[in-house]
C-alpha positions in Angstrom: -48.5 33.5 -52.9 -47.9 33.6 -49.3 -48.2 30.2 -47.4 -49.3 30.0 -44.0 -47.4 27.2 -42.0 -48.6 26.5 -38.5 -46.6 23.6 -36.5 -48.5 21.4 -34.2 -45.8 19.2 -32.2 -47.5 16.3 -30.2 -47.9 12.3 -30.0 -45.6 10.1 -28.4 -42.4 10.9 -30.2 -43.2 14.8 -30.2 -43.6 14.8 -34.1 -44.0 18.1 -35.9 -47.2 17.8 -37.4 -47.6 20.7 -40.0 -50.8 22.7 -41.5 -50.1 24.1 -44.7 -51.8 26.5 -46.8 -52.3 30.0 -48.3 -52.7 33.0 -46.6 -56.4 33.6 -46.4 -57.3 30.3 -48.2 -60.1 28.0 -47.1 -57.9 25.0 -47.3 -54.9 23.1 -46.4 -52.7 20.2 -46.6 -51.7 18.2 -43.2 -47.8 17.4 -43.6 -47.2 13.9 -41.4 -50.5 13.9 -38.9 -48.6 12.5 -35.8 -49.9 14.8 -33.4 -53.4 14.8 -31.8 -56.3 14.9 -33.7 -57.9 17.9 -31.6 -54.8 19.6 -31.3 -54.1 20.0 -35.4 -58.1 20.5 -35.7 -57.9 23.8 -34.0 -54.8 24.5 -36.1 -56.8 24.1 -39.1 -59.5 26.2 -38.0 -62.2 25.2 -40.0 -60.5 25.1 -43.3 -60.9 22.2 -46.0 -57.8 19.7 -45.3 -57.9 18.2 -48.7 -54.5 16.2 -48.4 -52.3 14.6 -46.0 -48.7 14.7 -47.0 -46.3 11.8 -45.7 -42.8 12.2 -45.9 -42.0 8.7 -45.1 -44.1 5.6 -43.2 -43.3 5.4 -39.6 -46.1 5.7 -37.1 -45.4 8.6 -35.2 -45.9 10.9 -38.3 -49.2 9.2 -39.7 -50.9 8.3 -36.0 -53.3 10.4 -36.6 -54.0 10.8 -40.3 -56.9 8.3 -40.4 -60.2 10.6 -38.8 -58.6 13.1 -41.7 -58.5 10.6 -44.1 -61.9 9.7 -43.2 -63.4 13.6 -43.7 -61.7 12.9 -47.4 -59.0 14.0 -47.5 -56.1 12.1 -49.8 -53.3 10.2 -49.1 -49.7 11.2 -50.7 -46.6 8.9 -50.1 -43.8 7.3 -51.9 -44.1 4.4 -53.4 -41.4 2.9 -51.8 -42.7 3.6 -48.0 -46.9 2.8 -49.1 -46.4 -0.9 -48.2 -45.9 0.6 -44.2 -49.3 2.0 -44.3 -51.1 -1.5 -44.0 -48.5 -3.4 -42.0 -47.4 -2.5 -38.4 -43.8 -4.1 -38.4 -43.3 -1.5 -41.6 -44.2 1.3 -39.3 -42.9 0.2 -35.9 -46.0 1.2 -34.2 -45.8 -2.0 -32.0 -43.5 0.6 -30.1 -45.9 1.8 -28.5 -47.9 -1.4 -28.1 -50.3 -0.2 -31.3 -51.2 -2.1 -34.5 -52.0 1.1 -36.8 -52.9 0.2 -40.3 -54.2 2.7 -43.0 -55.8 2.3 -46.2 -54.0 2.3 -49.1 -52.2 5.7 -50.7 -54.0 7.9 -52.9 -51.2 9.6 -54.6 -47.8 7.3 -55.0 -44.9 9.9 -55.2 -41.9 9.7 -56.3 -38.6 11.8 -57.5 -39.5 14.9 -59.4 -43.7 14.5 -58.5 -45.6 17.6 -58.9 -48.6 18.1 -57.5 -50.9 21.1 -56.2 -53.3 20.8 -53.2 -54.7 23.8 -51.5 -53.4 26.3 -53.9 -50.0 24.8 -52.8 -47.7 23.4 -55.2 -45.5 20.9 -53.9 -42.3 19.1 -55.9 -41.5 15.5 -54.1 -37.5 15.0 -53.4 -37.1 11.5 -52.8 -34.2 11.5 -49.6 -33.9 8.1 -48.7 -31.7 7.1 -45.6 -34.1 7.1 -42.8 -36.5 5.0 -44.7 -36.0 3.6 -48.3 -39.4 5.9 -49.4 -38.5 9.3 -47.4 -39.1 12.6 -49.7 -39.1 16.3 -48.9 -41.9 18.6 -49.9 -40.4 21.9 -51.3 -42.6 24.5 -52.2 -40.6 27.8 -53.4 -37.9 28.3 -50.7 -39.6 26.1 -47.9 -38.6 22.6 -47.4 -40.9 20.1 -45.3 -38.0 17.1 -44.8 -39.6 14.7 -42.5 -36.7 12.4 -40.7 -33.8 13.4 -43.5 -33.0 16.8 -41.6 -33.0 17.7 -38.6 -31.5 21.0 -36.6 -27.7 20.4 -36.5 -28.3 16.4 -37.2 -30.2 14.7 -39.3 -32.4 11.2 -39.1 -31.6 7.8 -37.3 -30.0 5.2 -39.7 -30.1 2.0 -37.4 -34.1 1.5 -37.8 -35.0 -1.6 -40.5 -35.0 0.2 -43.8 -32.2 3.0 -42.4 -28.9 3.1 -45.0 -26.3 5.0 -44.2 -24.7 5.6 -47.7 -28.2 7.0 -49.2 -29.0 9.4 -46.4 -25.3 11.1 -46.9 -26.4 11.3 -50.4 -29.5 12.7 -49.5 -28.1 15.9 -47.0 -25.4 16.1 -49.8 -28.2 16.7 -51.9 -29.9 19.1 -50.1 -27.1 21.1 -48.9 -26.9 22.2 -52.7 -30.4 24.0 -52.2 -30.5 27.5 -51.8 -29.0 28.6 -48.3 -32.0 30.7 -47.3 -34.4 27.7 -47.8 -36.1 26.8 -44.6 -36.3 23.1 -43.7 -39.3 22.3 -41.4 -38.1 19.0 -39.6 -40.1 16.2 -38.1 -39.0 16.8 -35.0 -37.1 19.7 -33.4 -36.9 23.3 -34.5 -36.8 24.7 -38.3 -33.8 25.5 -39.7 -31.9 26.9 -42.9 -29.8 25.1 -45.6 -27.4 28.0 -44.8 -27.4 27.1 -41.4 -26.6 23.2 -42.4 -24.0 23.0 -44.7 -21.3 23.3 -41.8 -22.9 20.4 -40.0 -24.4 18.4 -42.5 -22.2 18.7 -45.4 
């Protein structure tokens, strides 16, 4: 199975917004909907979005979830970030003056969740740190890691719900994947585990 991964970077915080399928399949999967709606519509291009994956609750990766929400598609988040999705001092999105409130999760995740969507099968990590309720998607040797990993850095730690000792256990963690494993970030560039482990170990 070969997955077809286009990146859509865009909302206020420039959040990688990621479309996620099989090659030639008639659906997908939206990992953290931050960026415009029209902008990750033409990504999809016409395809079934039958989930939206949230590696953890802060605004800028679910600001635009709700019109695909509405179209039907589900919810997945962890359990210990689906309290943000109904209450704006959760998600910070008073940042940028908004009140954004979802409905409630579908599909509570946690550590060790499987689950298939689009023809995708997706195991749930839980990497806390940047939020109590952050995960990783993996799915064979591609890692969707949210605000855990970044490029040569990795998520803040001083927002409400940021703990220091649990993200270096989480990039401990996944600096024992596979090096060739590519980690698609929330914001910034994609990297390798390979490409970590100096930085991040």
């Amino acid at each position: 199975m070969e997955l077809d991964i286009k990146t859509v970077v865009g909302g206020p915080l420039e959040v990688n917004t990621y479309v996620v399928g099989t090659d030639g399949g008639d659906e997908c999967v939206l990992v953290d909907p931050g960026a415009e709606f029209a902008s990750v519509e033409g990504a999809v291009c016409g395809r079934n979005v039958t989930a939206v994956l949230l590696t953890h609750g802060h605004f800028d990766h679910m600001l635009y979830a709700k019109p695909w929400l509405d179209r039907g598609a589900k919810l997945y988040i962890h359990e210990q970030d689906a309290a943000a999705l109904g209450d704006p001092s959760l998600n910070l999105s008073g940042v940028i003056g908004a009140t954004l409130i979802l409905p409630a999760a579908d599909e509570l995740v946690k550590e060790g969740s499987l689950f298939t969507e689009a023809g995708v099968t997706f195991n749930v990590l839980h990497t806390p740190g940047h939020t109590p309720g952050g995960v990783c998607y993996q799915c064979g040797n591609v890692l969707f890691c949210g605000d855990t990993l970044f490029y040569h850095s990795y998520g803040r730690i001083d927002l409400p719900g940021g703990d220091s000792g649990a993200m270096a256990a989480s990039l401990t963690r996944l600096m024992l994947l596979p090096g060739d494993t590519i980690a698609y970030p929330g914001h910034g560039m994609k990297t390798k585990i390979a490409w970590e482990r100096g930085t991040n170990a």
